[in-house]
C-alpha positions as CSV (number, residue, x, y, z in Angstrom):
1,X,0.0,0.0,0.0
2,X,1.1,3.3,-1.0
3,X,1.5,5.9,1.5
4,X,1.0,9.8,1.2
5,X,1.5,12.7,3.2
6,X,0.3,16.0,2.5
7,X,2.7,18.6,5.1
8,X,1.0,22.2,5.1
9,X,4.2,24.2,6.2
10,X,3.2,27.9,6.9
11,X,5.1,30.7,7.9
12,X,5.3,34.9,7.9
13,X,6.7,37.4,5.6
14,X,7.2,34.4,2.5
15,X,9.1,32.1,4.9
16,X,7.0,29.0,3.6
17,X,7.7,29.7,-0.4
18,X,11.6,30.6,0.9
19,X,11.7,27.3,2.7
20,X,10.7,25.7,-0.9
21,X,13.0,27.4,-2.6
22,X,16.0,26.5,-0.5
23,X,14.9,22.9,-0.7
24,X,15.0,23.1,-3.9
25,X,18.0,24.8,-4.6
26,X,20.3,23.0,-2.4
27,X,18.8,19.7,-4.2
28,X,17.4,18.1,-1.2
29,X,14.4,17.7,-3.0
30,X,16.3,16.1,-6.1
31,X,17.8,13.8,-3.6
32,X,14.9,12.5,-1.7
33,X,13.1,11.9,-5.1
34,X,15.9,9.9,-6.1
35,X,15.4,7.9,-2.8
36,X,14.1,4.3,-3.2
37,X,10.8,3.9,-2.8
38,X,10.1,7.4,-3.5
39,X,7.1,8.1,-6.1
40,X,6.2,12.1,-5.5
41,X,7.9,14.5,-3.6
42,X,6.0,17.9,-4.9
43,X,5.8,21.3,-3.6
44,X,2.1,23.1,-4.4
45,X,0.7,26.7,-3.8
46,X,-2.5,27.9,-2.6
47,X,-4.0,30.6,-4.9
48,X,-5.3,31.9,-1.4
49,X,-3.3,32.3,1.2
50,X,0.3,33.2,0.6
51,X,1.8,32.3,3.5
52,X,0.8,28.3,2.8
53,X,3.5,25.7,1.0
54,X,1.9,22.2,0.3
55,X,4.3,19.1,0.2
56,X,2.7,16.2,-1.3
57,X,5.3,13.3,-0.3
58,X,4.6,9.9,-1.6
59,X,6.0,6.7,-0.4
60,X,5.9,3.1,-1.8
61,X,5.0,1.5,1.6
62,X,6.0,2.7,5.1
63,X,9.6,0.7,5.1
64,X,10.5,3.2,2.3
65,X,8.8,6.0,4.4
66,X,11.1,5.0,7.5
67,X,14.2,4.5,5.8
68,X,13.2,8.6,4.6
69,X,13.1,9.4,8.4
70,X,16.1,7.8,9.1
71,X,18.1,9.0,7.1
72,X,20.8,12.3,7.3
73,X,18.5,14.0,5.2
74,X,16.1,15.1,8.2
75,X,17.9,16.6,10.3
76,X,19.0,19.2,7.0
77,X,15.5,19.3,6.3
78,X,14.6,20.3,10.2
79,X,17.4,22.4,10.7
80,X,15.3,24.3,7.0
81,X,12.3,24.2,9.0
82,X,13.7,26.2,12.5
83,X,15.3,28.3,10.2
84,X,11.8,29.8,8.5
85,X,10.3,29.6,11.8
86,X,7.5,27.1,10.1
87,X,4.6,25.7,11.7
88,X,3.1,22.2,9.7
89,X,-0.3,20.4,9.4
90,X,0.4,16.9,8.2
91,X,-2.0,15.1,6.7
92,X,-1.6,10.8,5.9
93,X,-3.4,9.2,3.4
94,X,-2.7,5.1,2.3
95,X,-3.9,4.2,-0.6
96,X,-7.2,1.5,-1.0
97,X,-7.3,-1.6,-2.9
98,X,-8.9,-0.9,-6.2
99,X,-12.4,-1.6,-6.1
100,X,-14.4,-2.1,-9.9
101,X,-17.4,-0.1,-8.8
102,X,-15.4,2.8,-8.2
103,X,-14.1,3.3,-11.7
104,X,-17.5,4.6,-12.7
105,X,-16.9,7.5,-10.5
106,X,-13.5,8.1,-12.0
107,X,-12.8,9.6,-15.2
108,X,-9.0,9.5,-16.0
């Protein structure tokens, strides 16, 4: 089963869209997405409130998810997040078996 979490990071003043911007920049995000097990690591943001960064962060299965946590790369990335002073929501979704009377609600 797939696992997702969506991580609201907000902040003051930009702090949230800086935070992005440094991950992305110093290529953490280049190097988590290259991290096995990895299938989305995305940065989205609201059209209303500019103050908001959305992380979409998708895992293969929670091994892959706490190898992530365990590695180096968190304490960079926490050390990111005292630095913008950022506040998070987290959100966890895992993903359902298909089921065939769904897919006459979904239109892909």
């Amino acid at each position: 089963m797939n696992v997702t979490i969506n991580i609201y990071y907000t902040g003051q003043n930009g702090s949230a869209r800086l935070f992005a911007k440094e991950m992305t920049e110093s290529g953490i995000v280049e190097m988590i997405r290259k991290e096995e097990g990895n299938l989305r690591y995305a940065y989205f943001y609201p059209a209303d409130d500019p103050e908001t960064v959305l992380l979409i962060d998708a895992w293969r299965d929670q091994e892959a998810l706490d190898h992530h946590h365990a590695s180096p790369m968190m304490t960079q990335i926490s050390a990111l997040r005292e630095k913008y002073d950022l506040h998070m929501k987290v959100e966890r979704y895992v993903s359902a078996e298909e089921h065939p009377a769904d897919e006459s609600f979904i239109r892909t």
